[in-house]
C-alpha positions, 0 to 999 in steps of 0.5 A: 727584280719582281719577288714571286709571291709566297703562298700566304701573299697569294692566297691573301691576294685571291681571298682580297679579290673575291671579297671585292667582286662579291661586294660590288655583286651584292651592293649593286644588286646583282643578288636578290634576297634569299638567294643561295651561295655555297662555298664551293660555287664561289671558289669556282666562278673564281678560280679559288679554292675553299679557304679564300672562298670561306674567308670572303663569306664570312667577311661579308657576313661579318658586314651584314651582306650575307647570313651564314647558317651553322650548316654551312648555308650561305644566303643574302638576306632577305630583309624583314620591315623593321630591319627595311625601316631602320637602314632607312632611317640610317640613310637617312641620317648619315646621308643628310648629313654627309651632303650637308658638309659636302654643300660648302665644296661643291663647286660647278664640275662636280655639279655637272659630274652629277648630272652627268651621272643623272643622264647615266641613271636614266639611260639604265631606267630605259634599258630597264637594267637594274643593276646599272640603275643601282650602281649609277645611282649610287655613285650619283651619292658617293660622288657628292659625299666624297666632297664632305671629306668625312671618310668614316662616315661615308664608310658607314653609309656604304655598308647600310649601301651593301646590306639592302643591296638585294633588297634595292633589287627587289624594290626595283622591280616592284617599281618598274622605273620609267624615269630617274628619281626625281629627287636627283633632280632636286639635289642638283638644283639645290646644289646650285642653288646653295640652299642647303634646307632644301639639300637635306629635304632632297636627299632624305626623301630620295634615300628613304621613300622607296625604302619605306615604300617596300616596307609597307 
C-alpha cells in the first residue's frame, strides 16, 4: 500500500527538485553571469511556493552557484579574474589527478564511450548550441573520472563544475567554436596509448586554457 506523503516529505521532495533542475541550469550554462533570480519567479517556473524556492537558493549559494544579496537579490555570479584563475588552477589539479587514477581502468568500451561523447561535443559545436556543448563536454570528463572511483574528489571537481557554469557560457561565446576541443582528442589517444604523462598534459591544458584565455 503506497502511504501518501506527509506535508514535510513533500515540501522536502519539491525543495529537492528545484535544487537539482536549477543546478543542471547553472552548470550547464543555461545561465550567464550576473543574471538575475527572484524567488518568486522560481517558485513559478516550478510550480513551488516561497519556502522550497528559498531553500533551493540558498543551497546553491552555499556551493557558490549563485550570490544572495541582504535584500533578497539573487544573481549568478559574474566572476572576477582572480577567482577565473583559481578555479582554473583547481581543475587543474583535481582533474589531472582523478584522469590519472582513472588510466589504470580504462578499458576499451570506455574508450569509445568517449568518443562517442566527442561526436556528441561536435554535433553541439555545429548547431552552435552552447549548452549542449557544456553539458556533452562535461560528461566527455565525468564519464573518464568516474573510473578513478575516488567519489570525494569528483565531488570537488563538480562544484568548481557548478561555480563557472555561466562563466563557461561566456567563454563560449567569446570563442565562437567551430570544431570540438582538440585536447579531447588527445585525451583519447593517450587513453589508448596507456601513456599517462601525456594524459595529464591533455587534460590540463583542455580544463585551463580557455579559462585562463577569458581571464585575460
Amino acid at each position: 500500500m503506497t502511504q501518501t506523503p506527509r506535508p514535510l516529505d513533500t515540501h522536502l521532495l519539491a525543495h529537492d527538485r528545484v535544487y537539482r533542475h536549477l543546478r543542471s541550469r547553472i552548470m550547464y550554462g543555461d545561465l550567464v553571469p550576473g543574471q538575475s533570480l527572484t524567488l518568486r519567479g522560481i517558485g513559478k517556473e516550478f510550480g513551488v511556493s516561497m519556502t522550497p524556492a528559498r531553500e533551493a537558493v540558498r543551497r546553491l549559494a552555499a556551493e557558490g552557484a549563485l550570490t544572495m544579496s541582504a535584500s533578497g537579490r539573487v544573481s549568478t555570479p559574474a566572476l572576477s579574474n582572480e577567482r577565473i584563475e583559481e578555479l582554473a588552477a583547481l581543475r587543474a589539479l583535481i582533474e589531472v589527478e582523478l584522469a590519472s587514477r582513472a588510466m589504470p581502468r580504462a578499458h576499451y568500451a570506455l574508450i569509445d564511450r568517449l568518443q562517442t561523447i566527442n561526436n556528441a561535443v561536435s554535433e553541439a559545436v555545429a548547431h552552435r548550441d552552447a549548452v549542449s556543448y557544456i553539458r556533452s563536454n562535461l560528461e566527455f570528463h565525468r564519464t573518464l573520472y568516474l573510473r578513478a572511483q575516488a567519489p570525494a574528489m569528483l565531488a570537488m571537481a563538480e562544484t568548481v563544475w557548478l561555480q563557472l557554469g555561466p562563466t563557461m557560457r561566456a567563454l563560449y561565446g567569446r570563442l565562437r567554436r567551430t570544431e570540438p576541443p582538440h585536447f579531447h582528442k588527445l585525451i583519447i589517444a593517450a587513453l589508448r596509448a596507456g601513456d599517462e604523462p601525456g594524459l595529464r598534459l591533455a587534460v590540463r591544458t583542455d580544463v585551463t586554457q580557455g579559462l585562463r584565455m577569458l581571464a585575460t
